[in-house]
N, C-alpha and C positions, 0 to 999 in steps of 0.2 A: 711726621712721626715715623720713624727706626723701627720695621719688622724686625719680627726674630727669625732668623734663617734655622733650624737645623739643620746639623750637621750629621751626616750619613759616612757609615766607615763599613767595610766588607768584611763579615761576619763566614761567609762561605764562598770557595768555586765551586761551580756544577760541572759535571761532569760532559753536562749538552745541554743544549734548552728547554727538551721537555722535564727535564730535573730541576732546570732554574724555575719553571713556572709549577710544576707542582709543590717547589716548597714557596716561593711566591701568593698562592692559595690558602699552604697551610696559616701562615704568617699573617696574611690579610685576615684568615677566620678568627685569630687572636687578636687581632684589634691592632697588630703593628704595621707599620705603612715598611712597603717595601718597594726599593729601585733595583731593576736589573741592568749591568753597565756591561755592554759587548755584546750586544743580542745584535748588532750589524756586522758585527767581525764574523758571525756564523756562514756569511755567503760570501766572505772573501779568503776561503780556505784554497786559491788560485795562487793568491799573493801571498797568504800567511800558513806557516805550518799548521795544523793542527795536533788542541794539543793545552799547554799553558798559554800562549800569547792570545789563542782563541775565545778560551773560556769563559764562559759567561759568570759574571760577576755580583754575586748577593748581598746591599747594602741594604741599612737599617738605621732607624733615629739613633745616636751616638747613647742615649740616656738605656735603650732597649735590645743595648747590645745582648748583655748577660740572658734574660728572656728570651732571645731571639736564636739562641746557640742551644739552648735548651729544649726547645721546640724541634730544631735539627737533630739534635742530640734524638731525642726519640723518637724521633722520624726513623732516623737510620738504623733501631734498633728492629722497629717493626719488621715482620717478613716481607718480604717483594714480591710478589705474585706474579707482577705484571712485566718482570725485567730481567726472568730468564730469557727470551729469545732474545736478548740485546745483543748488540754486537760486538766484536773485541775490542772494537775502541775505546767504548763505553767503560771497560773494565781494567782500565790502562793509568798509570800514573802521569800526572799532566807535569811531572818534573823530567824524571829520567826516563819512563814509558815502559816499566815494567810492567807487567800484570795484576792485578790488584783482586782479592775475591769481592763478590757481591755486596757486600756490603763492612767493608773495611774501609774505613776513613784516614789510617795510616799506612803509609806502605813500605813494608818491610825493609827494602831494597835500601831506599836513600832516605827514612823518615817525613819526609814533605807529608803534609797533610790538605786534605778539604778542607777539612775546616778551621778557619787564622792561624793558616803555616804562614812561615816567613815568608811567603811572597806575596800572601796579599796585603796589599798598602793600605793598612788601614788610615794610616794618616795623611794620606792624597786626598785631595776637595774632589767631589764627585762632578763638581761643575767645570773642571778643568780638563786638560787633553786626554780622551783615554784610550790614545796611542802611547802616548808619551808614557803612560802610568801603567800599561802592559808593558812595554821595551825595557821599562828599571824593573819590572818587578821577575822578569825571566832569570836573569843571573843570578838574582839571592834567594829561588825555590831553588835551582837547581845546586848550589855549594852551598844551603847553609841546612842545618840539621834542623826537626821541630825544637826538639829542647833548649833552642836558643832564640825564639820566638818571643819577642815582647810581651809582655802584660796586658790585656784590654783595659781600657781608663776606669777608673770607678765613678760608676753612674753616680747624681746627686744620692740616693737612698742609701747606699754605701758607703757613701762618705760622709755622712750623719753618723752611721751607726761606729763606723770607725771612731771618729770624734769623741762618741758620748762614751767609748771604748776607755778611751784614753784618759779623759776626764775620771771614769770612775775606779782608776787606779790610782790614779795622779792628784787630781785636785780635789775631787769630792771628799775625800778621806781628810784632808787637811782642813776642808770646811767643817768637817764634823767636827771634828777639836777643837775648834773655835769655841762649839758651846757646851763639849764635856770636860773642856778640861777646867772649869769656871767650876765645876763641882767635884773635882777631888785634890789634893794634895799631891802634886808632881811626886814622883818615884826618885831618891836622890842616889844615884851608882855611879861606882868607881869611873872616873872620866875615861881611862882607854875600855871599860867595856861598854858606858855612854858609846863611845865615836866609835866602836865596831858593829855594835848595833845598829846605829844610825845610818852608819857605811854602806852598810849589806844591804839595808832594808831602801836605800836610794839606789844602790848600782843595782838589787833585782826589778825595781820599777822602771830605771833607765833600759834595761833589759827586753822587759814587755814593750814597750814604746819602739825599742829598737826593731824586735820583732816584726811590728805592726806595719813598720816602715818597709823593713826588707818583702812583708809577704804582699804589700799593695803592687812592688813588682815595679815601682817607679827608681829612678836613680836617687843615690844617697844627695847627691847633690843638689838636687831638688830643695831637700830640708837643710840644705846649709851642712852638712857634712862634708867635707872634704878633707884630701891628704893635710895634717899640720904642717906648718911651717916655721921659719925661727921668728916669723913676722907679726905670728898673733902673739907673741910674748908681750911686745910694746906695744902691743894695740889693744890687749885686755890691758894693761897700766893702763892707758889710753879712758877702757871703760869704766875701771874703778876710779879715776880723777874725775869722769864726765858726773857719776856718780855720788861721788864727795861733794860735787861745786852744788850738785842738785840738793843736798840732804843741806847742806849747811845756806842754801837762800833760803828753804823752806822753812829752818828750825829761825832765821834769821829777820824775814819779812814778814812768814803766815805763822809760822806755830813756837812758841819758845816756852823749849823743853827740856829737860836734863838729860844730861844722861845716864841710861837707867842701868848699872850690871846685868846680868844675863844673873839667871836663879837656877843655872844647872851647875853641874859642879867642875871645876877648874882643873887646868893642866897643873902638873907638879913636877913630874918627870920628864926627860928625854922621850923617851917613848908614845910620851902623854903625847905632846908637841908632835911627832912626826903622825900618830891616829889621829891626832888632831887636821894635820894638813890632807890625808886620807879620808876622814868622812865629810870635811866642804869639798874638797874636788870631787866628792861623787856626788853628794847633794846640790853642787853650782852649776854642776852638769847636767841634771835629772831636771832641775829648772829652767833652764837654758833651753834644753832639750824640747819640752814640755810648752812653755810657753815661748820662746821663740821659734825655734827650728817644726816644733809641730803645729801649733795652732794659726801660726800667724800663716804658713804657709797655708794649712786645710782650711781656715776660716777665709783667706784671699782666695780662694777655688770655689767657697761655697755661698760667699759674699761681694765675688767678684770688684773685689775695692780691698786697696790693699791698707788704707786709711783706716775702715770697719776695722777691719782684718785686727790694726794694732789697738785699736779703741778696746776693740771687744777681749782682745788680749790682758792688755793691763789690766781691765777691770776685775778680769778673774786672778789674777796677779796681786791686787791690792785688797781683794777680799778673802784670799786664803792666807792673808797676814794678818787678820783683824783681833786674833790671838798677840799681838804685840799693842794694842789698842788701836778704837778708833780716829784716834788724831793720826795716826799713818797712814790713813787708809789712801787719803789723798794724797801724801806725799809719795807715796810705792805708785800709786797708778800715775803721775808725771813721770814716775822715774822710769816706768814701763814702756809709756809712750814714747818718751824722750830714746828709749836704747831700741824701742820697736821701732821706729823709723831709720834710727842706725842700722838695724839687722837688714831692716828692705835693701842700703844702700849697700852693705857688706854680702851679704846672704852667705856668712863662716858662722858656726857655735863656739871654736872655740876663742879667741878672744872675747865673746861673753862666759863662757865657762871662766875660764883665766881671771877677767874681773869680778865674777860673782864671788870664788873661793877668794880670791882677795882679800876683799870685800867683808867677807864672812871671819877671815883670820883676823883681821889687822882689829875688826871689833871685838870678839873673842878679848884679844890679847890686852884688849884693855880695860876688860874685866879684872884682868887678873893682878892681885892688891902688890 
């Protein structure tokens, strides 16, 4: 049977050892396990400057980062009592070796920080050389600034509440319409203010989404965002065909069905047409967004299976359509999986955007008498 290893990332340098083990104590007394890495580089200040390459290094379970910075954090707010008579070294920046006051965690001079400045590696295995992972980590404290310092990972707890973030902007809203809209009489308005409304109210939700993504501090690309190119043009075709072949085996082996006009109200004008093409690009994209590029990615992080990941996609995917009946329900969640396993292989939105509003037009228009 397969332990589970944690994995430990460096949360602080100390300034010297009796500072890596007094916060080492405090840390222990919170229930977090802590490793100190460089506590033998301290008597080889012969061979190694002291300083940065020296400094004793404070890692923590990867899940008890945020916790564990917290603890620090008020640590270093408390008064020192005991660390005036210390020495100047003590009070020195371990980048560029300025001067630093007692209890300042930034230092003026060149920004490096104590606490996860760009040079501690948090992403170095603690089980590996840590020669090696002092020697790289010396260059990028001393040229690179804090404000350009990576994002700590978000613990599992955080990326639940992210999730359910998202969801109750995005999907839950559309589950609820499932069962009020069964008890009133749709609102029937002029089609370009229909598709301005609908416009606005997809690209402010694709908006929060977006947010959420930029403030996790992970790269865009992570969630399938990247620069467009002229190459998702024929690859969304690509996914509204994969889409077509899907709708019409289904309507053709499992389910046979009409088809039903849409009961909102129709383009008529030029104008119509082009609000038209403006509210599915923003709605095929808020979807896309939403259930590809977000979930599938946060649910493979929190479900570690990237299989789950699209399973559990679709299924929210084919039940916030169940306002179009439930005989689609199972045809939207193949069609989910079916384009979720393509997303794994692509990892781009937009040619699933590209095919969604397609998708969305080409039906439209065939409403219209």
């Amino acid at each position: 049977m397969e332990l589970y290893e944690p994995k430990y990332v460096e949360v602080y340098r100390a300034r010297n050892l009796p500072e890596a083990h007094s916060i080492r104590i405090a840390l222990e007394e919170s229930g977090i396990q802590v490793r100190i890495e460089g506590e033998l580089l301290q008597g080889a200040v012969g061979d190694l400057p002291p300083g940065w390459t020296t400094a004793p290094r404070i890692l923590v379970e990867e899940s008890r980062v945020a916790a564990a910075q917290k603890i620090i954090e008020q640590g270093k707010k408390q008064p020192d009592t005991e660390g005036d008579d210390d020495n100047d070294e003590e009070m020195r920046c371990l980048s560029c070796g300025k001067k630093m006051g007692a209890h300042e965690v930034v230092c003026r001079s060149c920004g490096w920080s104590y606490q996860s400045g760009e040079g501690s590696s948090q992403q170095d295995d603690v089980n590996g050389d840590s020669t090696k992972n002092v020697s790289d980590a010396a260059p990028r404290a001393s040229n690179e600034s804090l404000s350009k310092s990576p994002a700590p990972r978000l613990s599992q707890g955080d990326l639940r509440g992210e999730v359910l973030a998202v969801l109750a902007i995005s999907v839950f809203p559309l589950l609820i319409s499932v069962f009020t809209s069964a008890w009133h009489a749709p609102l029937h308005l002029p089609f370009w203010v229909d598709s301005v409304a609908r416009g606005l109210r997809s690209a402010c939700t694709a908006f929060a989404v977006l947010y959420l993504v930029h403030r996790s501090g992970e790269p865009w690309a992570t969630f399938g965002i990247k620069r467009p190119r002229l190459a998702d043009i024929p690859l969304g075709v690509m996914i509204y065909l994969v889409s077509w072949l899907i709708f019409m085996f289904y309507n053709t082996f499992l389910v046979t069905r009409q088809f039903k006009p849409s009961d909102s109200s129709l383009p008529k004008s030029a104008t119509d047409y082009v609000l038209m093409v403006f509210w599915f690009s923003a709605s095929g994209f808020l979807e896309e967004l939403v259930t590809k590029s977000y979930l599938i990615t946060r649910f493979e992080q929190l479900l570690r299976s990237g299989t789950k990941a699209v399973i559990l996609s679709a299924a929210l995917f084919g039940l916030y359509h169940l306002y179009q009946g439930p005989d689609r329900l199972l045809e939207l969640m193949i069609l989910g999986m079916v384009l979720g396993f393509l997303y794994l292989f692509m990892r781009r939105i937009w040619p699933f955007a590209i095919g969604h509003m397609l998708w969305n037009v080409i039906v439209s228009l065939r409403s219209v008498p």
